[in-house]
Residue frames as a rotation matrix with the C-alpha (Angstrom) as fourth column:
UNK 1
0.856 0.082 0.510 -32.17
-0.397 -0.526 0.752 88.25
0.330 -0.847 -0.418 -7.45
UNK 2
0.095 -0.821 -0.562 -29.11
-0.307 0.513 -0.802 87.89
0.947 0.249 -0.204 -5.64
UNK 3
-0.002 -0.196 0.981 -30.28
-0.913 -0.399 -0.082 87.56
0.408 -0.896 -0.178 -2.53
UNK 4
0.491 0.211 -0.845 -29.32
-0.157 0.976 0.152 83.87
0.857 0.058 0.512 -0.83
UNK 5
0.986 0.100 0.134 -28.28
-0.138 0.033 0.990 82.25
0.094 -0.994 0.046 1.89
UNK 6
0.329 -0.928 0.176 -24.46
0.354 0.294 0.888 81.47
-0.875 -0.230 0.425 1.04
UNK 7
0.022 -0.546 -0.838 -22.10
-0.758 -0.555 0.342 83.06
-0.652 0.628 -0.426 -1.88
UNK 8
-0.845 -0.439 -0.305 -22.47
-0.510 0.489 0.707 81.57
-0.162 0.753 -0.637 -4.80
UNK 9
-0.544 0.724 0.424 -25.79
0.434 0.675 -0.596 80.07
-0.718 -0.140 -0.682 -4.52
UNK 10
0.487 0.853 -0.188 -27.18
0.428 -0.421 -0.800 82.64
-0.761 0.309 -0.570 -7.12
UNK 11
0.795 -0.356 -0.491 -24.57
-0.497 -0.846 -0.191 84.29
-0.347 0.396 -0.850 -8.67
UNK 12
0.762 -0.360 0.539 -22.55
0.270 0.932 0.242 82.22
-0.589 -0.039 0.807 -10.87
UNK 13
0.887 -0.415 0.205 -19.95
0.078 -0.302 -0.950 84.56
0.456 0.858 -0.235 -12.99
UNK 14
0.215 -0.648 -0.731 -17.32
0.976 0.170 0.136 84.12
0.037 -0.743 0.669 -9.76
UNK 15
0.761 -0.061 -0.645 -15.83
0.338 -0.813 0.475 86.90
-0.553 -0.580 -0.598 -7.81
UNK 16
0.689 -0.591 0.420 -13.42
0.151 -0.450 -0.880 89.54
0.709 0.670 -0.221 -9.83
UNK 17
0.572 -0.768 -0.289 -9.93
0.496 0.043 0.867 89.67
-0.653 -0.639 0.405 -9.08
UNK 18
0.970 -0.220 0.102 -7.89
-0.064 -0.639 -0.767 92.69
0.234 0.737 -0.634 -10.20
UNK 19
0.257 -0.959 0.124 -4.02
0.791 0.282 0.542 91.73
-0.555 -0.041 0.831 -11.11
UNK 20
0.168 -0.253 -0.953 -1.65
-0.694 -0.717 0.068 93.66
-0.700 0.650 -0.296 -12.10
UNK 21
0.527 0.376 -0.762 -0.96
-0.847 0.153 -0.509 92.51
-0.075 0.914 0.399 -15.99
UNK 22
0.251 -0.628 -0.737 2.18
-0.742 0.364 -0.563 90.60
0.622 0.688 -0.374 -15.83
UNK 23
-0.811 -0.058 0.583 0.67
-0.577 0.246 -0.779 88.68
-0.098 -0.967 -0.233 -12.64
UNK 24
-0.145 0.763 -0.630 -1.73
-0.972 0.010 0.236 87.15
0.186 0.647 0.740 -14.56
UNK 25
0.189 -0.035 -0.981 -1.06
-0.126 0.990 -0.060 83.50
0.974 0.135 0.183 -15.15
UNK 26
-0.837 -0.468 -0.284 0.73
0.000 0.519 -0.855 83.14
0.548 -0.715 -0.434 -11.82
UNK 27
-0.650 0.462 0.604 -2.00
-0.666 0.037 -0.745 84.15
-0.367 -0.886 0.283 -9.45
UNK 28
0.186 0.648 -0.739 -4.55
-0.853 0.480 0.207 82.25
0.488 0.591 0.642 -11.96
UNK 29
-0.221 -0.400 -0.889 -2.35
-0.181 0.913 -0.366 79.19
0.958 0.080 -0.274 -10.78
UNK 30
-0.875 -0.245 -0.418 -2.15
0.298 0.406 -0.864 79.85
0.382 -0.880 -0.282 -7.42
UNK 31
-0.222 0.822 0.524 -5.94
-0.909 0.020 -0.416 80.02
-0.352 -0.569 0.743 -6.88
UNK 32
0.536 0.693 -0.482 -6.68
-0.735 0.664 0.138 77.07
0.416 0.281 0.865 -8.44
UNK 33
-0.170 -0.491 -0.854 -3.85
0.269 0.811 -0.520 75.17
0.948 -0.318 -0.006 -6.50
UNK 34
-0.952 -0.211 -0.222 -5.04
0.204 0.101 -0.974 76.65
0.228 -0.972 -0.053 -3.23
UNK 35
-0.463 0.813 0.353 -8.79
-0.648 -0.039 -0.761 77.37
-0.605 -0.581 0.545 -3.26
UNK 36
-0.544 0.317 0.777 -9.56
0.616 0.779 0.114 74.88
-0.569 0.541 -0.620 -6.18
UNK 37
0.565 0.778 -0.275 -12.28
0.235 -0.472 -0.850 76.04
-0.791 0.416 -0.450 -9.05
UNK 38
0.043 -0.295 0.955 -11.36
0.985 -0.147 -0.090 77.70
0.166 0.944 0.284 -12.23
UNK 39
-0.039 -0.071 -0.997 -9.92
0.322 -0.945 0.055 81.42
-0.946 -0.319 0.060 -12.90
UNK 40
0.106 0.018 0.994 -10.27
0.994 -0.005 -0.106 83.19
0.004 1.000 -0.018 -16.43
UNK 41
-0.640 -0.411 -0.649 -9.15
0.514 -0.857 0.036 86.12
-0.571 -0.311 0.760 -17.46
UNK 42
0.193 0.981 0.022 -12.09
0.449 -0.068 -0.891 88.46
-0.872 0.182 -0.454 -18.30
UNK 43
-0.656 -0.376 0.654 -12.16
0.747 -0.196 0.636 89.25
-0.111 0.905 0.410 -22.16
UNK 44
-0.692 0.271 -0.669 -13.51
-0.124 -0.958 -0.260 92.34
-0.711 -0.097 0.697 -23.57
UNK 45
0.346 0.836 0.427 -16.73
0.507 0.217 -0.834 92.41
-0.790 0.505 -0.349 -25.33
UNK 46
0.800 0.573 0.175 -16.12
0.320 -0.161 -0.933 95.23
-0.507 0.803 -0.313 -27.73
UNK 47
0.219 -0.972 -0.089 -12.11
-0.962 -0.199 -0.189 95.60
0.166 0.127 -0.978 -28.27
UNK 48
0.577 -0.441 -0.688 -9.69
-0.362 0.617 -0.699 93.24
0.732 0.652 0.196 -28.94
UNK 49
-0.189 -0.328 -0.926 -8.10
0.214 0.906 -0.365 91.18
0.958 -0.267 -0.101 -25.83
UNK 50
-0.130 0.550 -0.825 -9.12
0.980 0.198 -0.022 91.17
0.151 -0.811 -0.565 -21.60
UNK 51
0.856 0.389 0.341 -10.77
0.203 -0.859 0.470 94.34
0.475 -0.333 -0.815 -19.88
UNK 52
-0.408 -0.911 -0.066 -8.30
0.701 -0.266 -0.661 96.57
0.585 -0.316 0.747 -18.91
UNK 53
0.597 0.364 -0.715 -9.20
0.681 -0.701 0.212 98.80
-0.424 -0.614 -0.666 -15.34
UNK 54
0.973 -0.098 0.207 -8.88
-0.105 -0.994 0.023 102.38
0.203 -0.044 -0.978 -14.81
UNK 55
0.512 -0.795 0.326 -5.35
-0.169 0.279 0.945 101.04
-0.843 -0.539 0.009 -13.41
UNK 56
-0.081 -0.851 -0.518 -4.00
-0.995 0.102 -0.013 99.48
0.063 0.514 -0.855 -16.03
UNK 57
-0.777 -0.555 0.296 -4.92
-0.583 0.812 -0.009 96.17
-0.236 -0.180 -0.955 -14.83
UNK 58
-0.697 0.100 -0.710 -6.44
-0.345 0.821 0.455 93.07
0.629 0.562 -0.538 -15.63
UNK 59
0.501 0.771 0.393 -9.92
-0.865 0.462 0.196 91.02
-0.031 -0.438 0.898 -14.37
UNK 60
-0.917 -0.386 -0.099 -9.66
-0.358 0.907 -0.221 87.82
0.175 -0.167 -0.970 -13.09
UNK 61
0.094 0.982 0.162 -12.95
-0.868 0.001 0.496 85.72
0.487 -0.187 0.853 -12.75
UNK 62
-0.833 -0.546 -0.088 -12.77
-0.446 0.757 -0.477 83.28
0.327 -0.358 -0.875 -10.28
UNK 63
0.473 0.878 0.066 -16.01
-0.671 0.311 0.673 80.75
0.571 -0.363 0.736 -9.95
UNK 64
-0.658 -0.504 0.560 -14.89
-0.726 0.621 -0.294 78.86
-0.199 -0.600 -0.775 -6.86
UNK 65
-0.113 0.613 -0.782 -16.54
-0.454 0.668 0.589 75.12
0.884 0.422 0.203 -6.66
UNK 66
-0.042 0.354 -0.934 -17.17
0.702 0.676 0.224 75.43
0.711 -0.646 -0.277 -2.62
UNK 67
0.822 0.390 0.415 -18.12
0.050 -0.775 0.630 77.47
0.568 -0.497 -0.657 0.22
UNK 68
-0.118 -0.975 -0.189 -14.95
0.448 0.117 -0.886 78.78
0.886 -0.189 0.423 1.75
UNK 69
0.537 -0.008 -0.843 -14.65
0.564 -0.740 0.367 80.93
-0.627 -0.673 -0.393 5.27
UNK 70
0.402 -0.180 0.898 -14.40
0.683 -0.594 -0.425 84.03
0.610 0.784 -0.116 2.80
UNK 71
0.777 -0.583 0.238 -12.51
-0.628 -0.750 0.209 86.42
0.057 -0.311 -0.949 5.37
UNK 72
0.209 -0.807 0.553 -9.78
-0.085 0.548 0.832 84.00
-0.974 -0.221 0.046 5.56
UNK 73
-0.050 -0.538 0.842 -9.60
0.949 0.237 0.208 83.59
-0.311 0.809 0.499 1.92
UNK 74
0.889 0.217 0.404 -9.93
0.423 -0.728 -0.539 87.15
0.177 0.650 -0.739 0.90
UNK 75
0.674 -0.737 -0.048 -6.82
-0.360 -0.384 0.850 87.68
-0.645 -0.556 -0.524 3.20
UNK 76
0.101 -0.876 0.471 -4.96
0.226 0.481 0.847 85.18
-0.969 0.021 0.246 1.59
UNK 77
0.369 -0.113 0.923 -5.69
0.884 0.349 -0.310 85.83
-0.287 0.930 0.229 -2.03
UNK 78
0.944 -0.316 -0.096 -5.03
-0.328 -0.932 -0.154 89.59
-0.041 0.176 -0.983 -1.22
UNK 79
0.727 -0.602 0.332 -1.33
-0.304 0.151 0.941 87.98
-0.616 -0.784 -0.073 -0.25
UNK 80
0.454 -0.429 0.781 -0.82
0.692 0.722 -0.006 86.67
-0.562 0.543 0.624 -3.60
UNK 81
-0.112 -0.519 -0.847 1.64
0.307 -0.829 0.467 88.69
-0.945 -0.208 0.253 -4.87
UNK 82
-0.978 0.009 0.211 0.40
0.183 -0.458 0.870 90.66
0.104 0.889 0.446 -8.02
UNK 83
0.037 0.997 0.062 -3.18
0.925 -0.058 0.375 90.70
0.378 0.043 -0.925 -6.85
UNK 84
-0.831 -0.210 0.515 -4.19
0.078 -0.961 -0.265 94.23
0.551 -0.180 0.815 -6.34
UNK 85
-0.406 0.802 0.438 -8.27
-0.885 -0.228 -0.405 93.91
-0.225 -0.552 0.803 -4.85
UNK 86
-0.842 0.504 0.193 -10.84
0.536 0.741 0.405 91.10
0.061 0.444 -0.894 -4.89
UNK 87
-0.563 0.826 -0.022 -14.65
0.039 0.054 0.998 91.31
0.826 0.561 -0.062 -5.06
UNK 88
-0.242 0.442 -0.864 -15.24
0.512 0.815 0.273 90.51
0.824 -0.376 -0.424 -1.93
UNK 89
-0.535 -0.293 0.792 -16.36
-0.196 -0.869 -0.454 92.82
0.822 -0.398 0.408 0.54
UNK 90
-0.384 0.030 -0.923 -16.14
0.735 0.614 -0.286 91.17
0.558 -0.789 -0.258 3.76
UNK 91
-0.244 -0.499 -0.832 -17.85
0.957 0.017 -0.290 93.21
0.159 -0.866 0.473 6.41
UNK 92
-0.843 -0.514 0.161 -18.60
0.533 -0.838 0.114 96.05
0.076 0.182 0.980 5.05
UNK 93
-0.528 0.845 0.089 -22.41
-0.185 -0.216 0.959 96.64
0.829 0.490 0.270 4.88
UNK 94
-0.977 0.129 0.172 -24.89
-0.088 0.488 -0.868 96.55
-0.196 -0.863 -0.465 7.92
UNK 95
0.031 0.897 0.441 -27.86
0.086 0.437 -0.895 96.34
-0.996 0.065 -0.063 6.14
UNK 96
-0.830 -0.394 0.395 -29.14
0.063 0.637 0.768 95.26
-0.554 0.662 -0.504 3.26
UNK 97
-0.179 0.908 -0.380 -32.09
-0.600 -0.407 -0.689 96.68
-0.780 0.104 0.617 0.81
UNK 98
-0.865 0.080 0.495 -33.65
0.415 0.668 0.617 93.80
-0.282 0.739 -0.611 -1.53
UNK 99
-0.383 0.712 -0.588 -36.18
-0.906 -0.415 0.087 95.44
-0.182 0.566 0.804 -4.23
UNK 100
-0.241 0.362 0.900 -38.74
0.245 0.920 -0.305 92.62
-0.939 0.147 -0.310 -4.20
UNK 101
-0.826 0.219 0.520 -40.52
0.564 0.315 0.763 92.04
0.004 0.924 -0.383 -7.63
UNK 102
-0.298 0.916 -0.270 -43.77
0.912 0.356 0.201 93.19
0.281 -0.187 -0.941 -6.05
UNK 103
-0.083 -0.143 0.986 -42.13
-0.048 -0.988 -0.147 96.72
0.995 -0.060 0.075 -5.33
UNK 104
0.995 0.098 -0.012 -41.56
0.028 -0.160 0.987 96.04
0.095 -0.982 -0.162 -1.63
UNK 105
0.096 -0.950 0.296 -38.56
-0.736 -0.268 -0.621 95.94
0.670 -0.158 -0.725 0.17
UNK 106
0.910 0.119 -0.398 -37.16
0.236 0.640 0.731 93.78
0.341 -0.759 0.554 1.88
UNK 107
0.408 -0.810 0.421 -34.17
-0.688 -0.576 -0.441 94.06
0.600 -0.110 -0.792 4.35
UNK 108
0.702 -0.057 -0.710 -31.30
0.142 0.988 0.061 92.43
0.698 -0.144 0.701 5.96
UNK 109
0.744 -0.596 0.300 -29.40
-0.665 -0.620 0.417 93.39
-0.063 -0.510 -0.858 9.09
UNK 110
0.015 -0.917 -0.398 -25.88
-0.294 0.376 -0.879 92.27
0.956 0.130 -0.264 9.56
UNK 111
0.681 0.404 -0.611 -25.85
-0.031 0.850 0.527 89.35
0.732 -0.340 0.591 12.12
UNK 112
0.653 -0.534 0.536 -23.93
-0.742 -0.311 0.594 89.85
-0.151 -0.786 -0.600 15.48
UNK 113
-0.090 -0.620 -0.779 -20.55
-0.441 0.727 -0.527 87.36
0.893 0.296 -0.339 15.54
């Protein structure tokens, strides 16, 4: 299940980041010198070197190694120049439908600020 109280608390393959190709290494750097953790670029399973999007571009996996105020960093990492999208979808959802094991449901509304 991924359902938890804070990112990352369940899910541990970090958040995809699509670069463009030849933006690779740099942005790699500049998360790990500004949000810390590790980035890798995602290799393909059945073909020879990283997954390549519908774009043309490149995965980034990025497994951060702390809870961040994620609308503030999704801005910034959108800023890094060559990044094209992240994983993160700040905001976007006002509820939430968890399939339980047991075949209930369980739900989550989206919390006033």
């Amino acid at each position: 299940r991924k359902k938890s109280e804070s990112l990352g608390e369940q899910w541990k393959k970090g958040i995809p980041i699509e670069v463009i190709p030849m933006a690779y290494v740099p942005v790699t750097r500049a998360l790990t010198k500004n949000f810390g953790g590790a980035a890798e670029l995602r290799m393909a399973v059945s073909k020879a070197g990283p997954v390549v999007t519908d774009n043309g571009n490149f995965i980034l996996d990025w497994k951060f190694d702390k809870v961040h105020e994620w609308s503030e960093v999704n801005t910034a990492i959108k800023m890094i120049p060559g990044v094209v999208e992240t994983g993160l979808f700040i905001d976007m959802a006002e509820v939430v439908y968890f399939g339980m094991e047991d075949g209930s449901v369980s739900v989550r509304e989206k919390q006033p600020r």
